[in-house]
Backbone as JSON Lines, residues from 0, in Angstrom:
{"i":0,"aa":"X","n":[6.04,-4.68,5.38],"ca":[4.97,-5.55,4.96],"c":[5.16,-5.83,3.48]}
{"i":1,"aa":"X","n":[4.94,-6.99,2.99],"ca":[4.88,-7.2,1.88],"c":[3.14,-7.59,1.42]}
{"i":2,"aa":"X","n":[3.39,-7.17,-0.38],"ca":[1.74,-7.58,-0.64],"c":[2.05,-8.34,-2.35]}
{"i":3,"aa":"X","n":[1.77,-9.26,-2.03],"ca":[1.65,-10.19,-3.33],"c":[0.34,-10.56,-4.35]}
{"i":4,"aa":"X","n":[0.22,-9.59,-5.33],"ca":[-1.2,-10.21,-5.89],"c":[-1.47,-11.08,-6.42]}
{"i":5,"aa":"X","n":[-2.42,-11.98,-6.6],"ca":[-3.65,-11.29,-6.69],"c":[-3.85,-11.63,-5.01]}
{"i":6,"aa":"X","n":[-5.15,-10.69,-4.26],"ca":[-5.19,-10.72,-3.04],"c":[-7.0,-10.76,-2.54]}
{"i":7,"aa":"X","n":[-7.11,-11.57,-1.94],"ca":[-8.27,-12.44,-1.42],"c":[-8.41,-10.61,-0.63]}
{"i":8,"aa":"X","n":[-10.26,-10.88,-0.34],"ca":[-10.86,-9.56,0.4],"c":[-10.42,-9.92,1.54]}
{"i":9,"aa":"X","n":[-10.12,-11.1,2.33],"ca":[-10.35,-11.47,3.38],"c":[-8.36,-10.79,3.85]}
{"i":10,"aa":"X","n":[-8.06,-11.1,2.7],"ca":[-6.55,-10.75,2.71],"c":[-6.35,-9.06,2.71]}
{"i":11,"aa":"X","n":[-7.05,-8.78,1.86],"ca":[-7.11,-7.35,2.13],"c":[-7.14,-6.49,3.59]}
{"i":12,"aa":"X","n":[-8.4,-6.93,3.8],"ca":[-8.78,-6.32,4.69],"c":[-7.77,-7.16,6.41]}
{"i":13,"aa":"X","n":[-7.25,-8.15,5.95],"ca":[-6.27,-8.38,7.6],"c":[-5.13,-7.42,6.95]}
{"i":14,"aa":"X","n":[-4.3,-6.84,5.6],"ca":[-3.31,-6.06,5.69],"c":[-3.29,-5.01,6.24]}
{"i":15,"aa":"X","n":[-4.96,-4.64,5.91],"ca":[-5.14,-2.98,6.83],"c":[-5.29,-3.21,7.61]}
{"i":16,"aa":"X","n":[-5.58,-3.87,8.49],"ca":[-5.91,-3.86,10.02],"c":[-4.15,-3.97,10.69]}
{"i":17,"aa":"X","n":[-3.54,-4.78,9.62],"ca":[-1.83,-4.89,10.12],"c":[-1.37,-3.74,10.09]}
{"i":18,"aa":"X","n":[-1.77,-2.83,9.15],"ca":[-1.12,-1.55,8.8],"c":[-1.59,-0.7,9.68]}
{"i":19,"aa":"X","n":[-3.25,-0.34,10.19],"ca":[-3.53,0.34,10.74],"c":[-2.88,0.52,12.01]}
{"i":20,"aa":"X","n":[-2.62,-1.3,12.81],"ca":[-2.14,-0.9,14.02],"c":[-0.63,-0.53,13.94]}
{"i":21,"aa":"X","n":[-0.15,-0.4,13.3],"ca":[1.18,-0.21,12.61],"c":[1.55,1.54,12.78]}
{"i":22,"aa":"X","n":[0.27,1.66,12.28],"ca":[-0.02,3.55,12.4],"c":[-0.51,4.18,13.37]}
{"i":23,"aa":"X","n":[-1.21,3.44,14.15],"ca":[-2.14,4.0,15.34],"c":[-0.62,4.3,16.36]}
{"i":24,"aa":"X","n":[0.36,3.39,16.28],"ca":[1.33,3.13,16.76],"c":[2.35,4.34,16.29]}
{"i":25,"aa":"X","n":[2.13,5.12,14.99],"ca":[3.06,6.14,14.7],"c":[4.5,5.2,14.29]}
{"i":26,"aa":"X","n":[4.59,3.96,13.11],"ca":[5.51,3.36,12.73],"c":[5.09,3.63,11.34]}
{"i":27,"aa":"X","n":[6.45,3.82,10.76],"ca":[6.62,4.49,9.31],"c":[6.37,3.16,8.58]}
{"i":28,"aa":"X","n":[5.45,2.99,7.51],"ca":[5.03,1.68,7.02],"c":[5.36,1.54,5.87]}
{"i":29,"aa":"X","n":[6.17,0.87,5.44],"ca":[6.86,0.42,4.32],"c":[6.19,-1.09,3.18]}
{"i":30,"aa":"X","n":[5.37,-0.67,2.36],"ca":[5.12,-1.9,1.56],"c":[5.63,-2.11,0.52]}
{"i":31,"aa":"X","n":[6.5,-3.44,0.46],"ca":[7.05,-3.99,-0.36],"c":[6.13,-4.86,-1.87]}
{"i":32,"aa":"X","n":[5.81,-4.38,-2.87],"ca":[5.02,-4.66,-3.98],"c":[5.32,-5.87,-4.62]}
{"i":33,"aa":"X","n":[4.98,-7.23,-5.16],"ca":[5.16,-7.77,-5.73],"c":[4.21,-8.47,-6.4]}
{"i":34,"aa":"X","n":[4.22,-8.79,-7.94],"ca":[3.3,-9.22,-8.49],"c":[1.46,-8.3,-8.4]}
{"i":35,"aa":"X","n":[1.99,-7.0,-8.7],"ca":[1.01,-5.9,-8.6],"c":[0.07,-6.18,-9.5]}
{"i":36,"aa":"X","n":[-0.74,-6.28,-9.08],"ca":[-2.82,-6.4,-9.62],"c":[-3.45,-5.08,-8.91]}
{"i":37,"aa":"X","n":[-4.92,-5.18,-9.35],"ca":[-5.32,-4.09,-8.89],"c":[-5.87,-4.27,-7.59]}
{"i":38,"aa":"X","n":[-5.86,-5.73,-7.05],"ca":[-6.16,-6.26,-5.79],"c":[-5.25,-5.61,-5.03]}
{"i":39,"aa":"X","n":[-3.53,-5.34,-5.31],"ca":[-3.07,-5.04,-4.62],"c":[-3.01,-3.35,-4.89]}
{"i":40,"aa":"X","n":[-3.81,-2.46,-5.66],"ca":[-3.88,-1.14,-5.77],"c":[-4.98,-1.03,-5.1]}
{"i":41,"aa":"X","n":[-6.08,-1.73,-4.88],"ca":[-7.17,-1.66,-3.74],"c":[-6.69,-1.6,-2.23]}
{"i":42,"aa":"X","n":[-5.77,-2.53,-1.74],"ca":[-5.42,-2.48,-0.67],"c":[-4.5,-1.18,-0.28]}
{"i":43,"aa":"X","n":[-3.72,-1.14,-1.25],"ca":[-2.77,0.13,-1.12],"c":[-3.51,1.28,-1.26]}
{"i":44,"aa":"X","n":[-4.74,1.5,-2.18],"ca":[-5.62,3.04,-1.73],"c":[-6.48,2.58,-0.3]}
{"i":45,"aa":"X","n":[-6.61,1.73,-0.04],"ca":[-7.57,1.54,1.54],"c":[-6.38,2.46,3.12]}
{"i":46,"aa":"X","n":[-4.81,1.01,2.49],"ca":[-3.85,2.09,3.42],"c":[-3.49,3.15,3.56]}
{"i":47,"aa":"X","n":[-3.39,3.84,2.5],"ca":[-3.11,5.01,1.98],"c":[-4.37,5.99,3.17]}
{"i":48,"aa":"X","n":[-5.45,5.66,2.78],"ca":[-6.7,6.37,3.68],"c":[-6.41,5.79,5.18]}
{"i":49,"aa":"X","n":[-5.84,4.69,5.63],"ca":[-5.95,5.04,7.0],"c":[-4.54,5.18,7.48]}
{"i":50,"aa":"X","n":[-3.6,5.62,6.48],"ca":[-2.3,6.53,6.92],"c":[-2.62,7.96,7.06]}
{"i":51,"aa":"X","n":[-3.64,8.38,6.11],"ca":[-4.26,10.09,6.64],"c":[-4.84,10.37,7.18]}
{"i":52,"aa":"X","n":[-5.64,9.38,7.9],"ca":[-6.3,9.37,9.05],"c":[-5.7,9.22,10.39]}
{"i":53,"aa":"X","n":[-4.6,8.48,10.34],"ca":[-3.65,8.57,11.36],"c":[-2.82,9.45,11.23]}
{"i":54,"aa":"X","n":[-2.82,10.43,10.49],"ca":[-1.31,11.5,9.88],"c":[-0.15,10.51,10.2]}
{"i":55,"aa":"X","n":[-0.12,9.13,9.68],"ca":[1.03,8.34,9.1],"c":[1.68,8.14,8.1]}
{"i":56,"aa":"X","n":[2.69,7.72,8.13],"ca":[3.81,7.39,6.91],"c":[3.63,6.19,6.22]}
{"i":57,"aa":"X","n":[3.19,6.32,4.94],"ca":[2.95,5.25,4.14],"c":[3.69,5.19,2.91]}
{"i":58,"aa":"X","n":[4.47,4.37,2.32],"ca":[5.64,3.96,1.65],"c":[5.44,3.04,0.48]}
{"i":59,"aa":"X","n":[5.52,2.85,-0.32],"ca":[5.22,1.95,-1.06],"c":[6.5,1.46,-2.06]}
{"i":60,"aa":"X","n":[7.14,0.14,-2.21],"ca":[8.5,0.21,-3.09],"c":[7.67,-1.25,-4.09]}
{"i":61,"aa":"X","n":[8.55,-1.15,-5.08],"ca":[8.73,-2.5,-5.78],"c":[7.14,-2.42,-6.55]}
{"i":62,"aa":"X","n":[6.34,-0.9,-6.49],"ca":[4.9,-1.26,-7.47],"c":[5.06,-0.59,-9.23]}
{"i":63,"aa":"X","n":[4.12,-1.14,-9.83],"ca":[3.9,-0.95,-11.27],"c":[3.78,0.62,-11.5]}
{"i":64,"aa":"X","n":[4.45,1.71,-11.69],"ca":[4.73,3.06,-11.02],"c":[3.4,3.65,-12.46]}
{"i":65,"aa":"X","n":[3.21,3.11,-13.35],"ca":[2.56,3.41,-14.32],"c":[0.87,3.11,-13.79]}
{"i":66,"aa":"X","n":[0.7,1.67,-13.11],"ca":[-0.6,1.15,-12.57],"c":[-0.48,2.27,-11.97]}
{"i":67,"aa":"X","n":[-0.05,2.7,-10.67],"ca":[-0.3,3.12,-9.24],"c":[-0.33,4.77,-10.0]}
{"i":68,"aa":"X","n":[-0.22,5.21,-10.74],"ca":[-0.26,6.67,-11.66],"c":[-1.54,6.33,-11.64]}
{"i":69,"aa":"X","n":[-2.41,6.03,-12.75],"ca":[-2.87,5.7,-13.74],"c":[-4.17,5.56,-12.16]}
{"i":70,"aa":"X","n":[-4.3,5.19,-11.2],"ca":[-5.2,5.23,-10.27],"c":[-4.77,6.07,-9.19]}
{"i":71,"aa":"X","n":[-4.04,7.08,-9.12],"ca":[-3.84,8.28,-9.01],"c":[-3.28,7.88,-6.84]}
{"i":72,"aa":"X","n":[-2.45,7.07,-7.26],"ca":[-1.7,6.73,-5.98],"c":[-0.4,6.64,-6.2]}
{"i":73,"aa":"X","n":[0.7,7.73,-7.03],"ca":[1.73,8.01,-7.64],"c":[2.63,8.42,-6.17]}
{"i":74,"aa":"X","n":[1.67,9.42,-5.45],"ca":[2.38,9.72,-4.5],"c":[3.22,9.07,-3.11]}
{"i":75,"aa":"X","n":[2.66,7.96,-2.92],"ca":[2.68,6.68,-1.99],"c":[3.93,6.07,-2.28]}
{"i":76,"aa":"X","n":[4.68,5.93,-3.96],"ca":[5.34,5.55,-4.54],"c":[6.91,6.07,-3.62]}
{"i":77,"aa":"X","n":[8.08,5.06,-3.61],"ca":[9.06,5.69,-3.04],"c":[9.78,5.7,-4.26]}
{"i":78,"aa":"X","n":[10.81,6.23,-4.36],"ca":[11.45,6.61,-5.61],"c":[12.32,5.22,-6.66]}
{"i":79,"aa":"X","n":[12.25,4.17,-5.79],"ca":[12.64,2.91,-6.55],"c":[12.08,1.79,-6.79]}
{"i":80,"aa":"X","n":[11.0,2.33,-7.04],"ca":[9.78,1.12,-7.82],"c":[10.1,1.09,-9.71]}
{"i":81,"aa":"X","n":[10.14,0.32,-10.02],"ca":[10.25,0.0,-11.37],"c":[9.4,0.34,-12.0]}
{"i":82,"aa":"X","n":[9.58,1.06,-13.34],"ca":[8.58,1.59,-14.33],"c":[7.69,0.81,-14.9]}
């Protein structure tokens, strides 16, 4: 999945529902970051909560590794997101 900010609620909330069934499903979910806002650190802490609710795999590449710190979603981070 990719997430491009800035991101409409309406947008938000269809990524999680993409992601959720994604997880309900037990598929390792990979989001691709671009143009990171905090629209798109909202959506990514919403997935983040219904990947631990599903005990799923949630991935995150290509985000602002300093933003996604800094709102304490560092861990989500895969190891080649840009500083």
């Amino acid at each position: 999945m990719t997430l491009r900010g800035p991101l409409t609620a309406a947008a938000i909330t269809a990524a999680c529902d993409d992601v959720d069934g994604l997880l309900r499903h037990e598929v390792h979910v990979v989001v691709a970051v671009s143009g990171c806002d905090l629209s798109v650190v909202d959506a990514v802490s919403r997935m983040r909560l219904l990947a631990r609710r599903c005990r799923g795999q949630l991935e995150v590449v290509g985000a602002d590794v300093r933003l996604f710190t800094a709102c304490g979603l560092g861990d989500v981070l895969s190891g080649d997101s840009p500083s």
